[in-house]
Every structure is written in structure tokens, then in C-alpha cells.
DSSP file (Angstrom, degrees, kcal/mol; ACC not computed):
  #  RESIDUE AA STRUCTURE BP1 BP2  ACC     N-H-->O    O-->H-N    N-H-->O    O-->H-N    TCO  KAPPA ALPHA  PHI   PSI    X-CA   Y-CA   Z-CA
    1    1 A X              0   0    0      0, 0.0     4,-0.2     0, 0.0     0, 0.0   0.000 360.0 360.0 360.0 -12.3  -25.7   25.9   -1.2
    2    2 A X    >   +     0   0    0      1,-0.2     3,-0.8     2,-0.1     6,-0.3   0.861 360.0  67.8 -67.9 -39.2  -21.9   25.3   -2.2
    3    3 A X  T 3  S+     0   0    0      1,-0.2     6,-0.6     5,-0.1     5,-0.4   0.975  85.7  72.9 -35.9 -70.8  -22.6   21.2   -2.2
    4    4 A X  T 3  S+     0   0    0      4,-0.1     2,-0.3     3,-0.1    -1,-0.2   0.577  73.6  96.0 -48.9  -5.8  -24.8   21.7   -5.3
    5    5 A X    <>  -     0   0    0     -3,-0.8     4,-0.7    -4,-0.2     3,-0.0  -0.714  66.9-151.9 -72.2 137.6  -21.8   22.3   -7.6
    6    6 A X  H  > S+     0   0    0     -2,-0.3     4,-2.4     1,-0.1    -1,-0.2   0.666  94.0  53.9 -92.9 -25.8  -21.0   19.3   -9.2
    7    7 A X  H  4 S+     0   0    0      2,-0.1     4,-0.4     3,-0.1    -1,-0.1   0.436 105.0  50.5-124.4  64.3  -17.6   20.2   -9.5
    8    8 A X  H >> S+     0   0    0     -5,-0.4     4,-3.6    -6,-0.3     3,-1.3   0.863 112.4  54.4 -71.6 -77.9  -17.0   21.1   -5.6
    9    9 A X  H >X S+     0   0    0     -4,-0.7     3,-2.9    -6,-0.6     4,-1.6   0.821 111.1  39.6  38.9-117.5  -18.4   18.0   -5.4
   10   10 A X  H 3X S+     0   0    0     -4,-2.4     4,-0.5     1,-0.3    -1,-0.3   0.456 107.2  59.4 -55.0 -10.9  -15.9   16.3   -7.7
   11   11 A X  H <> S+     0   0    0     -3,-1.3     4,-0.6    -4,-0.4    -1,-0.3   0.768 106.8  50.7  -6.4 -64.6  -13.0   18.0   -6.6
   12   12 A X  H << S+     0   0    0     -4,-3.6     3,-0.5    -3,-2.9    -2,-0.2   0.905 113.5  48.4 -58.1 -39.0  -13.8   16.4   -2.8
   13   13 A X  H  < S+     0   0    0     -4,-1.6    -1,-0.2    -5,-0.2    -2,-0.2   0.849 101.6  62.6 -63.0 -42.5  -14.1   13.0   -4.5
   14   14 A X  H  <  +     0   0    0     -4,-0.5    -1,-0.2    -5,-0.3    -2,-0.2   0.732  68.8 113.2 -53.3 -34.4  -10.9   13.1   -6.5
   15   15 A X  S  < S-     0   0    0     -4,-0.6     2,-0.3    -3,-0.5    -3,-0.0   0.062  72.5-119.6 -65.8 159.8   -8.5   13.3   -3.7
   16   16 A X        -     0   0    0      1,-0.1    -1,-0.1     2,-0.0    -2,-0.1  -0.889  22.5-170.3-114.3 142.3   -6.4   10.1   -3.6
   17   17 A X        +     0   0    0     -2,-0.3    -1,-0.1     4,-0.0    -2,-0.1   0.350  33.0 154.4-118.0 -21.1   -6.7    7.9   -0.2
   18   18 A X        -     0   0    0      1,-0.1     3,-0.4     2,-0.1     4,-0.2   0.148  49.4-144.6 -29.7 141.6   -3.7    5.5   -1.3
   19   19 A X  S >  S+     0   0    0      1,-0.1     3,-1.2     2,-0.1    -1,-0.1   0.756 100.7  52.6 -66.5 -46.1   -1.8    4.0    1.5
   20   20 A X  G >  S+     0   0    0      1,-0.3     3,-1.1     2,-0.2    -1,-0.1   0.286  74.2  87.4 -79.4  -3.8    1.3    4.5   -0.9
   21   21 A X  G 3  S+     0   0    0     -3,-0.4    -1,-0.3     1,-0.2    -2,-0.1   0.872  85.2  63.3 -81.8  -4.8    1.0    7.9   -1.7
   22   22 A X  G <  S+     0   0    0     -3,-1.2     2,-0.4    -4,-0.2    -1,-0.2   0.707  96.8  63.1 -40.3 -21.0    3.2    8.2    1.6
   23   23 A X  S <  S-     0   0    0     -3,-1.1     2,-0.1     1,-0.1     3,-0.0  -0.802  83.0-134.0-115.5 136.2    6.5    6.1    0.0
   24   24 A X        -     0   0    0     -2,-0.4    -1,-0.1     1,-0.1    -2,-0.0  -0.141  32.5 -98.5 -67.0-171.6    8.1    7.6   -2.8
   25   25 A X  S >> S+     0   0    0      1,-0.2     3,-2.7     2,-0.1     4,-0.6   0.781 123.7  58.1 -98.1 -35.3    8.8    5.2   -5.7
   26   26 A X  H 3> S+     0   0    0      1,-0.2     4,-0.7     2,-0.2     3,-0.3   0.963  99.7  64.7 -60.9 -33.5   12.7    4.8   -4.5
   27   27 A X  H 3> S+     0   0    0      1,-0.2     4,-3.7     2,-0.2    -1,-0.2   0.610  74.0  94.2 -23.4 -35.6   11.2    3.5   -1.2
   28   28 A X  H X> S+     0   0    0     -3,-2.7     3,-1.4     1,-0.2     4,-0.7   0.969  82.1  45.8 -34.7 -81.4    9.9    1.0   -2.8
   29   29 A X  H >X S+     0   0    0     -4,-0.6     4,-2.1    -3,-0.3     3,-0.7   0.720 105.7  58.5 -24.1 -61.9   12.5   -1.0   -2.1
   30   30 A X  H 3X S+     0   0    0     -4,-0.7     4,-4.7     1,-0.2    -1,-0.2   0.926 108.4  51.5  -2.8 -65.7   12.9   -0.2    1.6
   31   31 A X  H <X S+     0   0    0     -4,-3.7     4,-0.6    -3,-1.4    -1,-0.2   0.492 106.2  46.9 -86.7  -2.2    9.8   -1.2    2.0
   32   32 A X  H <X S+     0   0    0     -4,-0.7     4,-2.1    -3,-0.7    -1,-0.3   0.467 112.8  49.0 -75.6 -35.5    9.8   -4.6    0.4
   33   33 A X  H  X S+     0   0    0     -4,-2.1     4,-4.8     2,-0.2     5,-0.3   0.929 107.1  55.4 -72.7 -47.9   13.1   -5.9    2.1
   34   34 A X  H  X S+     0   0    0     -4,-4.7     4,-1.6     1,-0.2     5,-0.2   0.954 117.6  36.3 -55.8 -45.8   11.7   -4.8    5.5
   35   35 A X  H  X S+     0   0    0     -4,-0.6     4,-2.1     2,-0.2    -1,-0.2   0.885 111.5  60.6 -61.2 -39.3    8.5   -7.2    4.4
   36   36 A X  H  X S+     0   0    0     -4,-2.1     4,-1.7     2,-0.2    -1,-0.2   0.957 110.7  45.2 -36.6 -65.1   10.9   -9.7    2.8
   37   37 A X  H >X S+     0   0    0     -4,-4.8     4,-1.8     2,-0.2     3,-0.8   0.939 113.2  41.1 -63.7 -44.4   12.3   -9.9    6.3
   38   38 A X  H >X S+     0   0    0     -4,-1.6     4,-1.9    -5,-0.3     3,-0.6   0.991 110.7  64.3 -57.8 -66.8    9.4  -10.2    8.6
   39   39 A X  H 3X S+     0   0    0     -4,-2.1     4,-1.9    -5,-0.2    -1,-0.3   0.716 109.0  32.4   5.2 -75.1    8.2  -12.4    6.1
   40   40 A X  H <X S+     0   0    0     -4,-1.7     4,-1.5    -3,-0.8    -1,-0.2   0.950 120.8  57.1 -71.2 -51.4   11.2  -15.2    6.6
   41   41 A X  H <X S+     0   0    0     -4,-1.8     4,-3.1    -3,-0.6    28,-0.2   0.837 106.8  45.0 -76.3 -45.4   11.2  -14.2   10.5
   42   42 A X  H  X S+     0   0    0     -4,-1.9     4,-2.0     1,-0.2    -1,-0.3   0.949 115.0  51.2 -76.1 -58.5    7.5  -15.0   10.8
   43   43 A X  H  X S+     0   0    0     -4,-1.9     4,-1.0    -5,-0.5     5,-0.4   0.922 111.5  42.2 -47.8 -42.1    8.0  -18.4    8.9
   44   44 A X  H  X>S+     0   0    0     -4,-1.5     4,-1.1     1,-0.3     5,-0.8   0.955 118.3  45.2 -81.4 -61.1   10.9  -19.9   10.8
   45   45 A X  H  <5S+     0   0    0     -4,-3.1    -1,-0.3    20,-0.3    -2,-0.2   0.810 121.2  38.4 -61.8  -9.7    9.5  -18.9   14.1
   46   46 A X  H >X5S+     0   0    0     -4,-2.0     4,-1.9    -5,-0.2     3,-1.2   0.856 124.4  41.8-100.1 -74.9    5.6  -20.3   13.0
   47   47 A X  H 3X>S+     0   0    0     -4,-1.0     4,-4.5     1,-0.3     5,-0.5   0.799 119.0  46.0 -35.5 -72.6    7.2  -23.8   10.9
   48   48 A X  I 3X>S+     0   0    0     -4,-1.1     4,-2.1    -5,-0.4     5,-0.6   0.918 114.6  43.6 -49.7 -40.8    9.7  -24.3   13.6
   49   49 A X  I <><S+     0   0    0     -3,-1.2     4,-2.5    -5,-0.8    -1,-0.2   0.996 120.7  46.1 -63.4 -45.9    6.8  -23.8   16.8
   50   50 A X  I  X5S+     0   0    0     -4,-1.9     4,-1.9     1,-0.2     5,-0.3   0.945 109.9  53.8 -80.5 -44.1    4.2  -26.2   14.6
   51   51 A X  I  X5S+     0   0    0     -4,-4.5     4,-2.7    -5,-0.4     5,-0.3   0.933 109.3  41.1 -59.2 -37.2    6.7  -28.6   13.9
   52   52 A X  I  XXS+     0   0    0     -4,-2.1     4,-2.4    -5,-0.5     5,-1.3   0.886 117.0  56.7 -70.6 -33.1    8.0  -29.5   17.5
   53   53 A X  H  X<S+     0   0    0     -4,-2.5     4,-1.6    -5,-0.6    -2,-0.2   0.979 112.0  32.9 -61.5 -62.7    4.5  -29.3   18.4
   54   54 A X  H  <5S+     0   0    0     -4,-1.9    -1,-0.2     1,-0.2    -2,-0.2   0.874 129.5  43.8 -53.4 -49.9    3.0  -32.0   15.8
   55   55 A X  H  <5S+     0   0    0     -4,-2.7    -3,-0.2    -5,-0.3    -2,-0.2   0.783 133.9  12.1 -92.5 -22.9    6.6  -34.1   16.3
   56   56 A X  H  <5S-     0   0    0     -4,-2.4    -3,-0.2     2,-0.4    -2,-0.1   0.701  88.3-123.5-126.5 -31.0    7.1  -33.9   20.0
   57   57 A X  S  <<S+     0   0    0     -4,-1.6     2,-0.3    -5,-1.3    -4,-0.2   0.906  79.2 108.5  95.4  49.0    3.8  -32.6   21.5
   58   58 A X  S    S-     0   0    0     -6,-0.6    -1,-0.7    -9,-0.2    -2,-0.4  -0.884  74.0-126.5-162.0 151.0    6.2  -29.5   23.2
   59   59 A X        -     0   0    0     -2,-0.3     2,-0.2    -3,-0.1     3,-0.2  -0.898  44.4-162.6 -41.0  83.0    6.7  -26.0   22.7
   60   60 A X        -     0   0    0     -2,-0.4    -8,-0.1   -12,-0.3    -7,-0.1  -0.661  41.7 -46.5-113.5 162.0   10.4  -26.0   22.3
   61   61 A X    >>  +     0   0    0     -2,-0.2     4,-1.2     1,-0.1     3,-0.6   0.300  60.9 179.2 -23.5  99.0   12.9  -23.3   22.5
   62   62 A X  H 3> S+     0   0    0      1,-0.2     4,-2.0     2,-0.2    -1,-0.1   0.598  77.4  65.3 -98.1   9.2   11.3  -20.0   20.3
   63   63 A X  H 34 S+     0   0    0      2,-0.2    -1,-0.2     3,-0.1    -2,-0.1   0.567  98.9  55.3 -90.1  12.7   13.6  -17.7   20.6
   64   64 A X  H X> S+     0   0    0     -3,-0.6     4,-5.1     2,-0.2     3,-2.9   0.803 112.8  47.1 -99.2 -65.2   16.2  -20.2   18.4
   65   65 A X  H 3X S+     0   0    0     -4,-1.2     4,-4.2     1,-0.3     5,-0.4   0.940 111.1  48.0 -55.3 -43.0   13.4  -20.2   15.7
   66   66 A X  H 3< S+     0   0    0     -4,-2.0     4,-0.4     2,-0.3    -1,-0.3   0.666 114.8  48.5 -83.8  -2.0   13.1  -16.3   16.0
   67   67 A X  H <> S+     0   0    0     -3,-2.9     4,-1.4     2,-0.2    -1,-0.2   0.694 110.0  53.9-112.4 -30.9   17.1  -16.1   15.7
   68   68 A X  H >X S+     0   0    0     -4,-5.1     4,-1.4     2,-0.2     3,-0.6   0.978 108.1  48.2 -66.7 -47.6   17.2  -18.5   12.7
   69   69 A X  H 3X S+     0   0    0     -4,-4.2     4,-2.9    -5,-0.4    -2,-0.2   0.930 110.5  43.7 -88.9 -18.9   15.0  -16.7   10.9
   70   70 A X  H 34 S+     0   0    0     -5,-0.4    -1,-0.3    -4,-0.4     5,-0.2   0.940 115.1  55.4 -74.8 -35.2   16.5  -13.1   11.3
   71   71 A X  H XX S+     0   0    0     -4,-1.4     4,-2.1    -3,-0.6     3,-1.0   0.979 120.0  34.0 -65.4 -53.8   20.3  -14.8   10.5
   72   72 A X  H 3X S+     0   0    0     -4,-1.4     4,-1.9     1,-0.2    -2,-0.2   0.816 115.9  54.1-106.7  17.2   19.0  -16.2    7.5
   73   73 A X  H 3< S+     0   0    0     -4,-2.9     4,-0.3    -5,-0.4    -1,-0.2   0.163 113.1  46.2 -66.0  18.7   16.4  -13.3    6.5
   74   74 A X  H <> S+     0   0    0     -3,-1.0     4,-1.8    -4,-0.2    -2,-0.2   0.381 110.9  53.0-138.2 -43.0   19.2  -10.9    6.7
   75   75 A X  H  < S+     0   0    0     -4,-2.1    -2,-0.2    -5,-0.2    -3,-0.2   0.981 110.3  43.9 -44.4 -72.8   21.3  -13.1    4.8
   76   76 A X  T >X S+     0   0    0     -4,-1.9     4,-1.7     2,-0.3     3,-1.3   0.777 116.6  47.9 -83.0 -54.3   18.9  -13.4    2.2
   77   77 A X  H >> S+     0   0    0     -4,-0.3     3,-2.5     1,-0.3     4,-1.3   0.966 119.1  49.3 -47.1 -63.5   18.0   -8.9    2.2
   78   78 A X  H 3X S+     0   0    0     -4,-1.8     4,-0.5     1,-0.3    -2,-0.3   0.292 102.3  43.5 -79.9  11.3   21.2   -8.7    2.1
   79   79 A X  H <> S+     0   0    0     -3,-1.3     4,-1.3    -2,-0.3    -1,-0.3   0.375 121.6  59.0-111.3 -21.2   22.7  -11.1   -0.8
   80   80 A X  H <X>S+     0   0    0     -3,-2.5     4,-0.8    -4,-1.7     5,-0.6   0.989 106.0  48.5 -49.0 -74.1   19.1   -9.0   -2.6
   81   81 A X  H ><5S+     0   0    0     -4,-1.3     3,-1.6     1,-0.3     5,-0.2   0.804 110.0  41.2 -16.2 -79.0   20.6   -6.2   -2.0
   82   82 A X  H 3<5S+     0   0    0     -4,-0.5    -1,-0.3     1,-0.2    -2,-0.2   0.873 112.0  56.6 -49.8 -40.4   24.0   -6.7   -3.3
   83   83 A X  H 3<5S-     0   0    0     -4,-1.3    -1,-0.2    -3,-0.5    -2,-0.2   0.634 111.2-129.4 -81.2 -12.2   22.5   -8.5   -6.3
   84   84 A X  T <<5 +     0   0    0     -3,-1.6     3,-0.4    -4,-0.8    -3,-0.2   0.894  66.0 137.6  79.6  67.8   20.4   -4.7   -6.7
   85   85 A X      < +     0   0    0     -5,-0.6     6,-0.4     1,-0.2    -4,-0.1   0.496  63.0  66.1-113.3 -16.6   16.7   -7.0   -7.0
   86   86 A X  S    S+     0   0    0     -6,-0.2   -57,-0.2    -5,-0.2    -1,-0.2   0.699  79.9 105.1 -88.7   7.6   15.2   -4.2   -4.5
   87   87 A X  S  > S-     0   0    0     -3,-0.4     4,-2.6     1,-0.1     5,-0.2  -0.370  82.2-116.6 -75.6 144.1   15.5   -1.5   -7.2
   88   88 A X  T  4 S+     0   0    0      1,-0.3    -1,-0.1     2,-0.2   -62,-0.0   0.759 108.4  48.5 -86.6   9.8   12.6   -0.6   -8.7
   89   89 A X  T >4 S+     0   0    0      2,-0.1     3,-0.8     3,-0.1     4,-0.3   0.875 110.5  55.0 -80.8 -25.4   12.9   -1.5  -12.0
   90   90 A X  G >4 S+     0   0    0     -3,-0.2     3,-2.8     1,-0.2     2,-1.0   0.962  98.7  58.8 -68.4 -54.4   14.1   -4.7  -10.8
   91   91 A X  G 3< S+     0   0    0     -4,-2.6    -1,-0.2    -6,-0.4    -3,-0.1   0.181 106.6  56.7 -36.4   9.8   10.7   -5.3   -8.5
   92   92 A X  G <  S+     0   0    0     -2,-1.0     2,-0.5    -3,-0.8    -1,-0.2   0.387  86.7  91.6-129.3 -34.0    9.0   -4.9  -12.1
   93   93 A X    <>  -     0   0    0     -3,-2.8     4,-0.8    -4,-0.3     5,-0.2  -0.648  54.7-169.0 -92.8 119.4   11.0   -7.8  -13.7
   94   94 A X  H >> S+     0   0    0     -2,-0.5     3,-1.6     1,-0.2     4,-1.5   0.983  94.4  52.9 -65.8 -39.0    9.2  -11.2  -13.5
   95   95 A X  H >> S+     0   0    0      1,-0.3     4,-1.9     2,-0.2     3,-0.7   0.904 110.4  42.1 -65.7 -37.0   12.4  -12.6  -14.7
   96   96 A X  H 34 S+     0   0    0      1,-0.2    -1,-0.3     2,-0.2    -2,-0.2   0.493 108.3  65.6 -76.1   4.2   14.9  -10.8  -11.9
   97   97 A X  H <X S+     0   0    0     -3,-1.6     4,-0.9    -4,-0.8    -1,-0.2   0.659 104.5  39.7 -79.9 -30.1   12.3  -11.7   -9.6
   98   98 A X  H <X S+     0   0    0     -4,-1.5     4,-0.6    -3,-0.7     3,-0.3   0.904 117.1  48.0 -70.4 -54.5   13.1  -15.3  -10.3
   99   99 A X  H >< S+     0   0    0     -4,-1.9     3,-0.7     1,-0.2     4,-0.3   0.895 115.9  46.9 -57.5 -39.1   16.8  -14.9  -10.4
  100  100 A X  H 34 S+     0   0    0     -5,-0.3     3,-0.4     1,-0.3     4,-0.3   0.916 107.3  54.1 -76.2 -14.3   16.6  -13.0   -7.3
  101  101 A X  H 3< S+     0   0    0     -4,-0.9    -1,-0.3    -3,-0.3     5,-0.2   0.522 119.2  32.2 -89.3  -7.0   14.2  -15.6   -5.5
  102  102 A X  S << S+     0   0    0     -3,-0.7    -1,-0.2    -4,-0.6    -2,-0.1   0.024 114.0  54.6-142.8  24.9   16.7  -18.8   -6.1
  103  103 A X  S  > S+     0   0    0     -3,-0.4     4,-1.4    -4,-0.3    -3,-0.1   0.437 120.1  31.6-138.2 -97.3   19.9  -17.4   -6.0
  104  104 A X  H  > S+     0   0    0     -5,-0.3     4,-3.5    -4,-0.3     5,-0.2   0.682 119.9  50.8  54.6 -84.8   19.4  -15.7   -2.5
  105  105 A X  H  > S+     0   0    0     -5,-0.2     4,-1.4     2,-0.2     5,-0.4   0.983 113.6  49.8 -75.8 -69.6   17.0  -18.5   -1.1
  106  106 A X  H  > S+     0   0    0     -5,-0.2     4,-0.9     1,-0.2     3,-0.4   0.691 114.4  42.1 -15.5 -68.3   19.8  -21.1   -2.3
  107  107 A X  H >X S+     0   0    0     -4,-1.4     3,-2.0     2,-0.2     4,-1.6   0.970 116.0  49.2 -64.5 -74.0   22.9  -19.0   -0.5
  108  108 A X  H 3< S+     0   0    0     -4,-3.5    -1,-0.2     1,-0.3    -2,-0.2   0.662 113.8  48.3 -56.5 -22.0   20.8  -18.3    2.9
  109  109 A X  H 3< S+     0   0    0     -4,-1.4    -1,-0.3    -3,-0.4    -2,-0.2   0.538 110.7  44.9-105.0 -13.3   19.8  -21.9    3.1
  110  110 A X  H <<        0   0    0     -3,-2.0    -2,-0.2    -4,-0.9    -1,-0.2   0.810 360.0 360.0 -82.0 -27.6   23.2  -23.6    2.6
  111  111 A X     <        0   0    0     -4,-1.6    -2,-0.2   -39,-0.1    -3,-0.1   0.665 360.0 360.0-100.0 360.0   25.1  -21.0    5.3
């Protein structure tokens, strides 16, 4: 008979399901370089495998692709980092998102 309250009921409904209410908001950050890296990791090793494939008709060497991309995804958290782009006001700012995306991607891809 307890159901028929509407607000037991809404009470039950209410509760929040968020994947995020785990992460604080200073976490944020964390949790956006670690994806920033897998991100780059996942790219160098997939571009590098599909290109030898299409150019040479081989499978060639992937643990070279999977060690570029962690040298320069590591580069790249870490020149974020220093620049402070994982804070979360900064993760808010379209414009330090810009700065941070070409200043970064520049430096990781020259070294």
C-alpha cells in the first residue's frame, strides 16, 4: 500500500543515475588527460596499422605505432598540463581549448 504515495514514488524516481556523480569536479581533469591519451594512443596505433596495410599490403611492426603514440600522447598531457588546460575552468573555455589544442599538438608533432 506504500507504492500509492506519490511522493514515495517520487522520491524513488529522483535519485540521480549519473555515470559522473562518481568524479568530483577537480577530477575532471584526470579524467580528460587519461582520455586525451588513449585517444592519441588509439590513433597512431589504428592510422599507422591502416596505412601500411593500404600502402604495402602488410601488417607491419605495431608495437612502434603503439610506442609513438604514447611518446607523443604524453608529450602532448603533459605540455597540457604545464600550460594548466586540464583545469576545470579551463575545460569550459572554448578559447583555451583552442590555445591548448595547437600549441600542444604543434610541440608533440615537431619532437
Amino acid at each position: 500500500m506504500s507504492h500509492f504515495f506519490p511522493t514515495e514514488v517520487w522520491n524513488h524516481a529522483r535519485k540521480p543515475r549519473s555515470v559522473f556523480r562518481y568524479f568530483s569536479y577537480q577530477r575532471i581533469g584526470a579524467f580528460t588527460a587519461i582520455s586525451d591519451f588513449a585517444l592519441i594512443v588509439a590513433a597512431s596505433i589504428s592510422s599507422g596499422v591502416i596505412y601500411h596495410f593500404l600502402a604495402f599490403d602488410d601488417w607491419s611492426d605495431v608495437d612502434a605505432y603503439a610506442v609513438i603514440g604514447c611518446y607523443s600522447g604524453l608529450t602532448f598531457v603533459l605540455l597540457s598540463k604545464v600550460l594548466g588546460l586540464y583545469q576545470p575552468n579551463a575545460l569550459l573555455s572554448a578559447r583555451g581549448q583552442i590555445r591548448g589544442v595547437l600549441i600542444p599538438g604543434a610541440v608533440s608533432s615537431c619532437s
